[in-house]
N, C-alpha and C positions, 0 to 999 in steps of 0.2 A: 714677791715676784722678782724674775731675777732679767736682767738688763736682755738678755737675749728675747724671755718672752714680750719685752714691753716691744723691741725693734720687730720680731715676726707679730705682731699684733698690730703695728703701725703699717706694716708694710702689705698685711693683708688689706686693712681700707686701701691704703693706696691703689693695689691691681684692681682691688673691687670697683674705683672710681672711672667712669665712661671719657672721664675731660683727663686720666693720663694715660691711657688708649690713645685719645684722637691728639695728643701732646705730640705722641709716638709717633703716630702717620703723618700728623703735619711735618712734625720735626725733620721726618726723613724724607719728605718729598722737597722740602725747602733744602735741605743739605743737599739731594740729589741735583737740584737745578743748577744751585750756586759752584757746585763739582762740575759738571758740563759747560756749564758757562765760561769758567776757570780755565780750564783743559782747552777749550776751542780759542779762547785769546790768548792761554799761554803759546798754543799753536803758533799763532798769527804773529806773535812776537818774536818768534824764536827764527823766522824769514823775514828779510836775509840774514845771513849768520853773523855780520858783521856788526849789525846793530842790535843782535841778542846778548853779545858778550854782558856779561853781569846780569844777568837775567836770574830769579832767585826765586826759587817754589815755595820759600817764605811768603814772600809778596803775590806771587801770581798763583797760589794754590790754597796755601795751609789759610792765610788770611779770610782771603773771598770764599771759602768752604765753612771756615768759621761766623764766617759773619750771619749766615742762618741761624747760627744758635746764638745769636746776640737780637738776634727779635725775637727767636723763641724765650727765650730770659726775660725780655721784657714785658712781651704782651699774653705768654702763655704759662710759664711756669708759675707764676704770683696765682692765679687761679689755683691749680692744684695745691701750694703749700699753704692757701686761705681757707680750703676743702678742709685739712687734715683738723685744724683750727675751729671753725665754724659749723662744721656736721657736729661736733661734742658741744658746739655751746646751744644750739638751737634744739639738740634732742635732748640737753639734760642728762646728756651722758659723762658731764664735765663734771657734774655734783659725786657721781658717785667713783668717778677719778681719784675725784681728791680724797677719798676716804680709803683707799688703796692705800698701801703700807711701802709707798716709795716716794719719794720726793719729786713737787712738781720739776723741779729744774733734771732730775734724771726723765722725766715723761716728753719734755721740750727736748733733750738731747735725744732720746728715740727719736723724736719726727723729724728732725736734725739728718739721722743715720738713712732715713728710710727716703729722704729727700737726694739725700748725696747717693743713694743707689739705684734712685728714679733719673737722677742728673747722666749715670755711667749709664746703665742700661739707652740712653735717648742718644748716647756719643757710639753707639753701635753704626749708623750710616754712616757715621764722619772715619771710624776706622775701615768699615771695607771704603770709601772712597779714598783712604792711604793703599790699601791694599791694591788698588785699581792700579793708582797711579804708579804704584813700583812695579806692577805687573805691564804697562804702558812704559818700561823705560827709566822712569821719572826717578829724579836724586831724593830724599831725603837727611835734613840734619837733624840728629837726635835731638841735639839739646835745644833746637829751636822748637822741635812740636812739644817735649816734655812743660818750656816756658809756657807758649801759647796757649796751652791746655791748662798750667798752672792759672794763670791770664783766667781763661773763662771761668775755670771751678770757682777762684773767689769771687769772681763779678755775679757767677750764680746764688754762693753761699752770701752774699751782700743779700744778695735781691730775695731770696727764701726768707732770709731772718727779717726782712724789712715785710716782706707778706705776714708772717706769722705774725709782726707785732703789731701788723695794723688790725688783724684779723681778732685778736686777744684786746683790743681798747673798743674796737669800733663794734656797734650794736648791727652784725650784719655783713654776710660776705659783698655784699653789692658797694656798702659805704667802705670798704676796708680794698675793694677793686679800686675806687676812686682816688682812695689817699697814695694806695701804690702809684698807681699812673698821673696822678699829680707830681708826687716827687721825683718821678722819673722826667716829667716835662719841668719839671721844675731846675732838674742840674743841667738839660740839654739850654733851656734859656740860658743859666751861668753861663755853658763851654760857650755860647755864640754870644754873649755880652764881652766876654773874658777876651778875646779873638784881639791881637795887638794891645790887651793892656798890660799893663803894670801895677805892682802894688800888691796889695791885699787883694784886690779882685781876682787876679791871675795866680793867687796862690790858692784861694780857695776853688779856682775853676781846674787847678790841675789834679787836685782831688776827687773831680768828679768820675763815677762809673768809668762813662764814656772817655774821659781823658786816662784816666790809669788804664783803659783798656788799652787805648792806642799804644803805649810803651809797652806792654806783650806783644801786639802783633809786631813792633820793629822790632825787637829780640832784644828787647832791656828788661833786665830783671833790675826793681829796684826794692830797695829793703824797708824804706819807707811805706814807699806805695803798700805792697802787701801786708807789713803791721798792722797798716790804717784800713786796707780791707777788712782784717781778722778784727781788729778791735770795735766796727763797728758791723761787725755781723757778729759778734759776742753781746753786744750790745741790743742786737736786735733781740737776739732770743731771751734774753736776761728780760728785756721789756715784756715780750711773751708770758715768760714765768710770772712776772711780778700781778701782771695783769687776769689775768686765769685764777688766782688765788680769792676766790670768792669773800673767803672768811676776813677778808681785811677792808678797811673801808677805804672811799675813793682817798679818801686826803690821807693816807696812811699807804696807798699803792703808788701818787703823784709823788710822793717825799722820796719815796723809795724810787722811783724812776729820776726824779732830777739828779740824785746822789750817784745813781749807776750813768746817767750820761756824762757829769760833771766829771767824773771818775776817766768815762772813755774819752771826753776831749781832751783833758790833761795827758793820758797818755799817748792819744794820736799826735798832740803840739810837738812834743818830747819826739815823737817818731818822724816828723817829719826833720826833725835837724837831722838826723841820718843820712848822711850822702854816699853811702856804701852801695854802690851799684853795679851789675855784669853785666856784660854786650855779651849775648850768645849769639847773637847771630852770625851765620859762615862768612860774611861780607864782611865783617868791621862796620855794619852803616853806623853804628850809633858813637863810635871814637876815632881820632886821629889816628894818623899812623905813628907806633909805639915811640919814636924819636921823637913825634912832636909834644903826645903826650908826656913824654919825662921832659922837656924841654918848659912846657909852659907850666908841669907840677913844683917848676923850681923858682915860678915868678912870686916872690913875696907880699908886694903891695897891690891893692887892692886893683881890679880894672871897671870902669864903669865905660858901659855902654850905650850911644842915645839915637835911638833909629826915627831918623823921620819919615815913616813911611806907615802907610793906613795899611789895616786889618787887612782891606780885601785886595791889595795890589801881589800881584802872585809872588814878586822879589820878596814881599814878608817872608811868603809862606817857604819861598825856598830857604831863604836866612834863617829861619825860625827850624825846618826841617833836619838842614845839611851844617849847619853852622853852627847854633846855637846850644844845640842838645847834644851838642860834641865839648864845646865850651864850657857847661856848667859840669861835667864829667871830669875835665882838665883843671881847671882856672878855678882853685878853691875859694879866692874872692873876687864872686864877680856881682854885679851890679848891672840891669837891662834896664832903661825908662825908654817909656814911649809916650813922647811930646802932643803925637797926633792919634790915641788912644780916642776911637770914638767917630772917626772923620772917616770920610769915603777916600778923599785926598784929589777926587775928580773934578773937583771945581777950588782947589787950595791954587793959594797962588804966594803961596810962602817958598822965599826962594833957596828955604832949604831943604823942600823935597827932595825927596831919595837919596838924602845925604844920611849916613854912618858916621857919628863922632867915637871917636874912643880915648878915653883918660884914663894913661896910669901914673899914678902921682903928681908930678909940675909938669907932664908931658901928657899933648895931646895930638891928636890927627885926623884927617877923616878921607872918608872914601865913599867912593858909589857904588861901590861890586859888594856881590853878595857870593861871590865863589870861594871856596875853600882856601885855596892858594895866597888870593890876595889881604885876606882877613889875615891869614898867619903873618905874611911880610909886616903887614902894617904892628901887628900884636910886638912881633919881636923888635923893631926898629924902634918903638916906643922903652922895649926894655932893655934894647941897649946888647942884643947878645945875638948872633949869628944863628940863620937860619938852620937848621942841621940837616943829616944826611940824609934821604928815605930812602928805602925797599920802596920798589917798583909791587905793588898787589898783586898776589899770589891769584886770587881769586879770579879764575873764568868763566864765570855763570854754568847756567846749567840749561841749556836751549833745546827743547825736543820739540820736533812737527809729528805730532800724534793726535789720535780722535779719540772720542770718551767709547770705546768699543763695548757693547754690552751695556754701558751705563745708564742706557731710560728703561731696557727691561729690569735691572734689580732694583734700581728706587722706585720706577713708575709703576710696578707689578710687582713685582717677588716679594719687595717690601711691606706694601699695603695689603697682601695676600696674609705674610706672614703676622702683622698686627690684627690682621680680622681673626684669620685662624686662632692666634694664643687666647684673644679676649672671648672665642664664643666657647672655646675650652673650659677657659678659667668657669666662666660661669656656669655653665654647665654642670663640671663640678660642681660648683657652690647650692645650685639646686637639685643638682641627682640626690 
């Protein structure tokens, strides 16, 4: 049997199944809303024109259109890659699988194929909703949607392979729905435990889903990140494989899965020291301006930085946002503690809230602002070397006062017309 028939044979359960029909219409009625929604506060922002300047269809479009298909990913697509999985183990249709003249890991890599073609086919709303929006006027940057899409496919292919393998251990698509959506609330606890710390905590909470996602939607491609996507959704389906293989027994399938994870953390550790990272985005939001960054790539000694400010005070989140993720991109040694990891800060009476220290080498300083500007003066007067020149940003946003024209007839009708239509076709067929 040769690779193409195992993927059209995958891909027919696939259409055959009623839960990626009703994938399809949710997908696209949730895409459709998140687009309108989009569109009418990009509106609203873009008057008066003066406080539109830097206004960016990254953030006020592509983002919030995508974020529909970050709940379909999580609460709908694990269903259907648990189907592909669990229809063969419950009919017995697995046994005579395996006696097929292909290897199970080529059988996982078809459901692999036929998932990532259920994945494009469901990003069908999200491109006529691009379509819309250039037809409306609206700017697009290539390499930002090409990222952001980069962005969702792996956070899909994580989450498919994390289905398949719970679906291949657990006795049951029901117990194997539960493990998925355990783990899924399991790393959203990490990102909100993780929120102002340091340490260990914060590094493993920046690998979760949900945080590798957030650096797609700001237009950072990092090289880390996506490894540690790829190697542990290779990891999922390798568990799939190893699991599925009947003929071997449980403690001969466990040895074989601890070996294949041991395997992918070592190489995710290794990938995370990777600091090779791109700012696509048409703003620069996630780097200096090019002077500063060559300016602070030539500081040598180490800079440690110690924020006394709690998680939820908003000065974090902008220092954390506009500051920091611009820093660790620059400042190849730098070091972040946070003293008040854990505290609300609203009843502290430590008198060095909202204080910024920064050490580099036998020199230190501190400060209370969390703005751009004054973090760099302070950075250099510590190293000792003149601020440098900037370019004035190039960048003038992109402000259009426009309505979603047309937009609730094709998701709210034309859409869900066109998924009843294909589904009562297909089957049709399948019983004519």
């Amino acid at each position: 049997m040769r690779s193409r028939d195992l993927v059209r044979k995958e891909l027919a359960e696939l259409f055959a199944a009623r839960s990626f029909w009703l994938l399809l219409l949710i997908a696209g009625l949730l895409a459709g809303q998140s687009f309108i929604s989009a569109v009418n506060a990009y509106a609203e922002a873009s008057n008066p024109r003066a406080l539109a300047q830097g206004l960016s269809p990254l953030e006020g479009i592509l983002t919030p259109t995508l974020g529909a298909y970050d709940l379909a990913i999580t609460l709908l697509f694990p269903f259907v890659a648990i189907r592909l999985i669990a229809a063969e183990k419950s009919s017995d249709a697995l046994k005579l699988m395996l006696q097929w003249p292909v290897r199970l890991g080529a059988q996982i890599a078809a459901k692999a194929v036929a998932l990532l073609v259920a994945w494009t086919i469901s990003l069908i709303p999200f491109a006529v909703a691009l379509a819309l929006w250039k037809s409306y006027g609206g700017a697009l940057h290539a390499p930002e949607v090409v990222n952001v899409l980069a962005g969702y496919t792996l956070r899909f292919l994580l989450t498919a392979a994390l289905a398949m393998a719970a679906a291949a251990v657990m006795p049951g698509a029901a117990n194997a729905a539960i493990v998925v959506l355990g783990f899924t609330i399991g790393t959203w606890a990490l990102d909100f435990i993780a929120a102002g710390h340091g340490g260990i905590v914060q590094t493993l909470a920046s690998y979760t889903p949900a945080a590798m996602l957030r650096g797609f939607e700001r237009g950072l491609f990092r090289a880390d990140v996506a490894i540690v996507l790829i190697v542990f959704s290779l990891l999922g389906f390798a568990i799939a494989a190893i699991w599925l293989h009947l003929g071997r027994s449980v403690r001969a399938r466990l040895v074989r899965t601890a070996i294949a994870a041991g395997a992918a953390v070592v190489i995710a550790t290794i990938a995370t020291r990777i600091d090779t990272s791109f700012d696509v985005s048409e703003n620069h939001r996630n780097s200096f301006a090019a002077a500063d960054a060559q300016a602070l790539s030539r500081i040598a000694e180490p800079l440690h930085v110690t924020i006394f400010l709690a998680a939820e005070d908003p000065r974090m989140n902008d220092f954390a946002s506009n500051v920091l993720v611009k820093l660790r991109r620059s400042v190849s040694r730098l070091r972040v503690d946070y003293p008040f990891a854990g505290r609300t800060g609203l009843f502290d009476n430590d008198d060095r809230y909202g204080e910024i220290h920064y050490r580099l080498g036998a020199k230190s300083a501190m400060s209370r602002s969390t703005t751009e500007e004054i973090v760099l003066e302070t950075i250099y007067g510590l190293a000792g070397i003149a601020p440098p020149r900037r370019e004035e940003s190039s960048y003038a946003g992109h402000p259009l006062q426009t309505r979603p024209a047309g937009a609730a007839w094709i998701f709210y009708a034309l859409w869900p017309a066109l998924v009843v239509t294909a589904f009562s076709a297909l089957r049709n067929r399948r019983t004519g």
